[in-house]
C-alpha positions as YAML, in Angstrom:
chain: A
units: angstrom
residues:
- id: 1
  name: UNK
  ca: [27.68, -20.08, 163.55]
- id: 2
  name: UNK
  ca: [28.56, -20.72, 159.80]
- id: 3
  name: UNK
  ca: [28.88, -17.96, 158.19]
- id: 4
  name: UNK
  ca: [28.08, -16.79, 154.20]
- id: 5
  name: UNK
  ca: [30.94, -16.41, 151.65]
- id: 6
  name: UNK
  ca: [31.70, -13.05, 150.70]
- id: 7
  name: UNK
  ca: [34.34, -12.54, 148.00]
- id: 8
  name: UNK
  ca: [34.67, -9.52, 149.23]
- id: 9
  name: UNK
  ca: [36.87, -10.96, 151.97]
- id: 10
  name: UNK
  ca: [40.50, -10.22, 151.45]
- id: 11
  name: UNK
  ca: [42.33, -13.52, 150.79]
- id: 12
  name: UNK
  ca: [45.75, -11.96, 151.61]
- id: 13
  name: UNK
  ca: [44.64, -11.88, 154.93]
- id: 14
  name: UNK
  ca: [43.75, -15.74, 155.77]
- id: 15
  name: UNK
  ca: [44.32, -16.79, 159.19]
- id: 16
  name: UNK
  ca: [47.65, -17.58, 160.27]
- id: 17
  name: UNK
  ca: [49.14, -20.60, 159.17]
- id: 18
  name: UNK
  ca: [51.91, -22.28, 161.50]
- id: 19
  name: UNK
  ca: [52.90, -21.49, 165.53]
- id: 20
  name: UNK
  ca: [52.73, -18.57, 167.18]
- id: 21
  name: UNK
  ca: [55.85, -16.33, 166.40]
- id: 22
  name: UNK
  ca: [55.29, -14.66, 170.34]
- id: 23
  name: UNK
  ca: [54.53, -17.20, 173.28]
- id: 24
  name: UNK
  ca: [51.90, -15.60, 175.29]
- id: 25
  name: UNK
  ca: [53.62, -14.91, 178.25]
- id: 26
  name: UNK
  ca: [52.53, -15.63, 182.11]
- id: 27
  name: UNK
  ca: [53.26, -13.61, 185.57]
- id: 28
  name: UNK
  ca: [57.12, -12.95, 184.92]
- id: 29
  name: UNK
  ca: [56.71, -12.29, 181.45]
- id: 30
  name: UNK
  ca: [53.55, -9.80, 181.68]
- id: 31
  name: UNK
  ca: [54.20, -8.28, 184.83]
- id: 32
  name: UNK
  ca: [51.83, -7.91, 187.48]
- id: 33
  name: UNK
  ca: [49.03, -5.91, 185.43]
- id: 34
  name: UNK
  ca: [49.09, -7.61, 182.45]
- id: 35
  name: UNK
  ca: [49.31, -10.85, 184.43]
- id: 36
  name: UNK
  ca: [46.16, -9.70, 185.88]
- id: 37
  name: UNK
  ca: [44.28, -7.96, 182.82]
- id: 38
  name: UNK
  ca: [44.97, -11.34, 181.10]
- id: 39
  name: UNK
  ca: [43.49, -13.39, 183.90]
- id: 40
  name: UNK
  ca: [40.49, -11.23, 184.07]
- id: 41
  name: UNK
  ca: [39.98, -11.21, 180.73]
- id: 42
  name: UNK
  ca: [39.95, -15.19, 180.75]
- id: 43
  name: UNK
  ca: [37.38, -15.10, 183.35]
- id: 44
  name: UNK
  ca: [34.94, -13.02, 181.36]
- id: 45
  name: UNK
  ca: [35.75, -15.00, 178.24]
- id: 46
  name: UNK
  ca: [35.27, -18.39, 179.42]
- id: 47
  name: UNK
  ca: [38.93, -19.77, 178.15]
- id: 48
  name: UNK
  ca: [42.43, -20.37, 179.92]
- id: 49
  name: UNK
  ca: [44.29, -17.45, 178.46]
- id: 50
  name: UNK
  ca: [43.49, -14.57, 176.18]
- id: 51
  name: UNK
  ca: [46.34, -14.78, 174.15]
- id: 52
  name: UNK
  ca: [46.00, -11.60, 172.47]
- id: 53
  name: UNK
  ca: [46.62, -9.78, 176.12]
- id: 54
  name: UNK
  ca: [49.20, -12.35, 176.59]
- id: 55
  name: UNK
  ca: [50.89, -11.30, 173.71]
- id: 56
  name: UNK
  ca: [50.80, -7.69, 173.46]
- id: 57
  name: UNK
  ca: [51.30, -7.83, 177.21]
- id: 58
  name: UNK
  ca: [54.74, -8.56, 176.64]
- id: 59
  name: UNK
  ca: [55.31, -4.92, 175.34]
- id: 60
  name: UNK
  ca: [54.81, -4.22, 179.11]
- id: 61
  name: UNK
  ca: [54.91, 0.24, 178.49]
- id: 62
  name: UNK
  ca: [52.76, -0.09, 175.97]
- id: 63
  name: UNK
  ca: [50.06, -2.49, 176.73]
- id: 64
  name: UNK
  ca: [48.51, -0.78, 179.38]
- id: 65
  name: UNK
  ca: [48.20, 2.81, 176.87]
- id: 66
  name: UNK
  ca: [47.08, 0.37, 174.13]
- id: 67
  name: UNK
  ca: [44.49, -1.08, 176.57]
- id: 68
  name: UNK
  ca: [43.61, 2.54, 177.56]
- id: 69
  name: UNK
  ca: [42.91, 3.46, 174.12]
- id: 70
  name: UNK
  ca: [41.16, 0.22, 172.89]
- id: 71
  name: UNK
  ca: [38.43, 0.30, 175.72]
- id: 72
  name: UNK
  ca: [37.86, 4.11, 174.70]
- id: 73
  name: UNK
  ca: [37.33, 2.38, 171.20]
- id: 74
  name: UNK
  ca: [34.70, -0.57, 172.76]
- id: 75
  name: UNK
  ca: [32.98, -0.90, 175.41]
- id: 76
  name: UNK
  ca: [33.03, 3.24, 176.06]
- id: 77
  name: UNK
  ca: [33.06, 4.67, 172.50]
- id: 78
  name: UNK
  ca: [31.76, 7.48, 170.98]
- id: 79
  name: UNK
  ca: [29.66, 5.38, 168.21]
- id: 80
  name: UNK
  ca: [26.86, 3.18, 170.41]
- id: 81
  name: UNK
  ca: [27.43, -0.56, 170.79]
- id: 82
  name: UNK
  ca: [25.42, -1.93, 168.36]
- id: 83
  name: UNK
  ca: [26.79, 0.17, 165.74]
- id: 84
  name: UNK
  ca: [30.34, -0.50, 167.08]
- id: 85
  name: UNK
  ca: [30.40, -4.13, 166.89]
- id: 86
  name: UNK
  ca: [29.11, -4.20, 163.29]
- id: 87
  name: UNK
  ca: [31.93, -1.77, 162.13]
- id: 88
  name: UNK
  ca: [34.25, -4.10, 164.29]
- id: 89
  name: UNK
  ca: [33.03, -7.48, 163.13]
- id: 90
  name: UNK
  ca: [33.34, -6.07, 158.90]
- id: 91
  name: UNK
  ca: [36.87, -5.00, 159.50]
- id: 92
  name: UNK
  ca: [37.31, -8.16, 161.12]
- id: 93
  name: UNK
  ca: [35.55, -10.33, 158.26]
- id: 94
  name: UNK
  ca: [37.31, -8.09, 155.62]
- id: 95
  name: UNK
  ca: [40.70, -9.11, 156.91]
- id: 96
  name: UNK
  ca: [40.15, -12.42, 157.23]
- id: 97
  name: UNK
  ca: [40.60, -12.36, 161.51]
- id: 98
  name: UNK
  ca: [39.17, -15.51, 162.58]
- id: 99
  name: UNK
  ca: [40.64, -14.13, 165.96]
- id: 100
  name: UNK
  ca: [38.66, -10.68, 166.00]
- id: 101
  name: UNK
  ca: [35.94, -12.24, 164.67]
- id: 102
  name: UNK
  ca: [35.33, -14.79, 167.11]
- id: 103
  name: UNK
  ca: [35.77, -12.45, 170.41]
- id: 104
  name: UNK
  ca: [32.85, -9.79, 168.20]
- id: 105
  name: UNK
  ca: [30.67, -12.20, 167.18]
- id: 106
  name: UNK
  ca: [30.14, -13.49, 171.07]
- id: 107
  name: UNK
  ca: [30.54, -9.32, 172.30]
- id: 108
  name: UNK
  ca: [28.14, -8.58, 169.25]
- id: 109
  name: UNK
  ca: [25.18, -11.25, 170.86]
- id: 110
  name: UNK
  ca: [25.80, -9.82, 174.18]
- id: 111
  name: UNK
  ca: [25.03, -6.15, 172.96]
- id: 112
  name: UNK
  ca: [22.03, -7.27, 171.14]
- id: 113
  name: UNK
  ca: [22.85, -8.47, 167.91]
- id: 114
  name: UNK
  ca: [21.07, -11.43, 166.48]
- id: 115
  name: UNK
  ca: [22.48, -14.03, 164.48]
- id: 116
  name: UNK
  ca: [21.26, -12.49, 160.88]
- id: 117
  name: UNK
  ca: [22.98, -9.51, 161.62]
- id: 118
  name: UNK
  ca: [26.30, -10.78, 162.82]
- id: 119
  name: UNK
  ca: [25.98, -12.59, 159.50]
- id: 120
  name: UNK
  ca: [25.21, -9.86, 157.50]
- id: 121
  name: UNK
  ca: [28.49, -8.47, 158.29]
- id: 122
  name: UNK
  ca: [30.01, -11.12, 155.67]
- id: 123
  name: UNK
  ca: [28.10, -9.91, 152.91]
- id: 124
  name: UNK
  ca: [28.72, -6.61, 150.64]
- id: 125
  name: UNK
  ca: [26.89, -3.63, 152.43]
- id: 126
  name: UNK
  ca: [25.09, -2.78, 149.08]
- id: 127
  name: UNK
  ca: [23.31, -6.04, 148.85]
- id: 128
  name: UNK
  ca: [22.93, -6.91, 152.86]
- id: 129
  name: UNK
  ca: [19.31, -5.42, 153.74]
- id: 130
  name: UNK
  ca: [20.69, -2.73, 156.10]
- id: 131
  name: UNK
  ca: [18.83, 0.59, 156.89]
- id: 132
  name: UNK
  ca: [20.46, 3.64, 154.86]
- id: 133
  name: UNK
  ca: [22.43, 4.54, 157.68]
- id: 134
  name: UNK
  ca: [24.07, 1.34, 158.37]
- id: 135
  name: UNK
  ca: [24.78, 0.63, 154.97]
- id: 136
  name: UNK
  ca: [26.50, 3.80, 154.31]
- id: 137
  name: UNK
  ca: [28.26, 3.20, 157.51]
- id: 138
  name: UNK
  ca: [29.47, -0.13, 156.91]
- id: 139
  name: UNK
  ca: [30.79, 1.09, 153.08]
- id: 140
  name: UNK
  ca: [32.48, 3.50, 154.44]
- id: 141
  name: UNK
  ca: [34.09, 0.63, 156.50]
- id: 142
  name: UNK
  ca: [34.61, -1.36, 153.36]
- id: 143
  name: UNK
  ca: [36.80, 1.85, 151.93]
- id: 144
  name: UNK
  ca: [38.59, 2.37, 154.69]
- id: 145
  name: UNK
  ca: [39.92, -1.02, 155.41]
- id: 146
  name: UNK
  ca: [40.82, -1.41, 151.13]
- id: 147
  name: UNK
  ca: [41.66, 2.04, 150.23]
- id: 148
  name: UNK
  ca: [42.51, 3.64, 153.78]
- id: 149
  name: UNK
  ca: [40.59, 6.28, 152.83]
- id: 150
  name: UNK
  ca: [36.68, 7.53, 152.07]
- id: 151
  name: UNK
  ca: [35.28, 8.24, 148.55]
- id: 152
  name: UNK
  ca: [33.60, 11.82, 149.12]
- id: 153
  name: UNK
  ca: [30.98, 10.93, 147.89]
- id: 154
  name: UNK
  ca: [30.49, 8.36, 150.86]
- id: 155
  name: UNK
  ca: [31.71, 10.73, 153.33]
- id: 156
  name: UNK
  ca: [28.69, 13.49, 152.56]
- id: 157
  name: UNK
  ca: [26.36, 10.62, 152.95]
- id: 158
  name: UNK
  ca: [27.81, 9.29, 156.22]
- id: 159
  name: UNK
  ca: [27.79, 13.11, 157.25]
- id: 160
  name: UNK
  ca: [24.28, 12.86, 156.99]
- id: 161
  name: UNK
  ca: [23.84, 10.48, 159.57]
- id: 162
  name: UNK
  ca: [26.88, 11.13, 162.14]
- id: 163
  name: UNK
  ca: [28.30, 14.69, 163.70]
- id: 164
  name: UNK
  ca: [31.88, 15.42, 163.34]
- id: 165
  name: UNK
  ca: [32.57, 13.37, 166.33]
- id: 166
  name: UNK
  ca: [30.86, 10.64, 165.59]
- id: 167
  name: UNK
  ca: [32.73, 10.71, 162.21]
- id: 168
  name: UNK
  ca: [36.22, 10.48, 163.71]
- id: 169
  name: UNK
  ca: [35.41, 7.98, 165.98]
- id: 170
  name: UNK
  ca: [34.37, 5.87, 163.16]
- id: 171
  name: UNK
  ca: [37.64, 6.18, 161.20]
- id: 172
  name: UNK
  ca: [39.67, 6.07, 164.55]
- id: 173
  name: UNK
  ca: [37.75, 2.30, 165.38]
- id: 174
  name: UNK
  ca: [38.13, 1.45, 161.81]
- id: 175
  name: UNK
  ca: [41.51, 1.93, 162.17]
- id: 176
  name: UNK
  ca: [42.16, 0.33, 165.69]
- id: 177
  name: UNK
  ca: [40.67, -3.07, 164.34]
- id: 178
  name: UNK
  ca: [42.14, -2.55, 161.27]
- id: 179
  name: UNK
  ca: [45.83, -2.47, 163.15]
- id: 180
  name: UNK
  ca: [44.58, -5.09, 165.41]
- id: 181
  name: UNK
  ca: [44.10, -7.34, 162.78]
- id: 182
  name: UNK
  ca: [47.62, -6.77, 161.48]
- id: 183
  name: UNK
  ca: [48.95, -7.38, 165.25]
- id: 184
  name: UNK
  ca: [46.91, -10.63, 165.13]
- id: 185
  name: UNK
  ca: [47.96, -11.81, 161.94]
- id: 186
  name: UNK
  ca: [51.71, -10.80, 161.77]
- id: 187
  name: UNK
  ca: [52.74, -11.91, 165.30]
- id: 188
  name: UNK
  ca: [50.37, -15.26, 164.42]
- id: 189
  name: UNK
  ca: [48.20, -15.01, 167.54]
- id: 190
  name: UNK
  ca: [46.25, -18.39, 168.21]
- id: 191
  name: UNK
  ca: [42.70, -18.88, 169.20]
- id: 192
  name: UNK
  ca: [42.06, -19.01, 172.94]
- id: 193
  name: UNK
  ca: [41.10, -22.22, 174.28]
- id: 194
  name: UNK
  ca: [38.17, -22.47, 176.50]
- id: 195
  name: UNK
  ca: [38.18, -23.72, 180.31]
...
């Protein structure tokens, strides 16, 4: 899917230029878990590796906590899936994560978004056609990943659409792909190839 320029987009952030810095690692590497999270999640992706578990699986104490925490982020959030993958696939967009990006925009059609709203997530939230809430929402987004923080005058609007809980899960997923992105980008994570 093409997608519209934004200028928005921060250019510091452009997808990794050379070799990966970390060789995804197999069996011996990974260990016996994430050997197998890594095969699993090839078979639900459709590709030969997912080299972001066979990456971060390397770290073998932390992967499975980050894993932990990362599914509590998406698939079993707090915020519901539609609304998940939209914050997920700005952040990704706003930092330039061809990586993050890609994975969302095939998670985001599964959960029910169409293609004009996956696209949508390129453009500036002000200007995108989204209902109040989502707009709101996705500025907030656009704060957090720039400022790492939330004009307060954003925050009372977004407190008129989410509880308390709902607002910390939004910063805390914000964050998480926000962090992910710098993972991605800093250890120079490559696309996955396809079976």
């Amino acid at each position: 899917m093409s997608q519209p320029h934004d200028s928005s987009a921060r250019s510091d952030n452009a997808p990794a230029a050379g070799p990966a810095r970390i060789r995804p690692g197999g069996f011996r590497e990974l260990g016996p878990f994430g050997w197998a999270v890594n095969r699993i999640g090839a078979r639900i992706t459709g590709s030969r590796d997912v080299h972001l578990f066979a990456t971060l699986g390397r770290a073998r104490r932390l992967f499975p906590a980050w894993l932990a925490y990362s599914g509590m982020m998406m698939p079993f959030g707090i915020l519901d899936r539609r609304t998940t993958e939209l914050v997920i696939l700005r952040v990704a967009h706003l930092r330039g994560s061809v990586y993050e990006r890609a994975h969302h925009e095939r998670i985001g059609a599964r959960v029910g978004l169409d293609d004009d709203e996956i696209a949508r997530t390129t453009r500036d939230p002000a200007s995108a056609g989204w209902p109040d809430r989502l707009e709101v929402l996705l500025t907030a987004v656009d704060e957090l990943v720039r400022t790492k923080d939330v004009h307060d005058e954003t925050w009372s609007a977004l407190a008129e659409y989410l509880n308390p809980g709902e607002l910390v899960a939004l910063v805390q997923l914000v964050a998480q792909y926000d962090g992910l992105a710098t993972s991605l980008q800093a250890l120079r994570i490559q696309p996955d190839r396809p079976r």
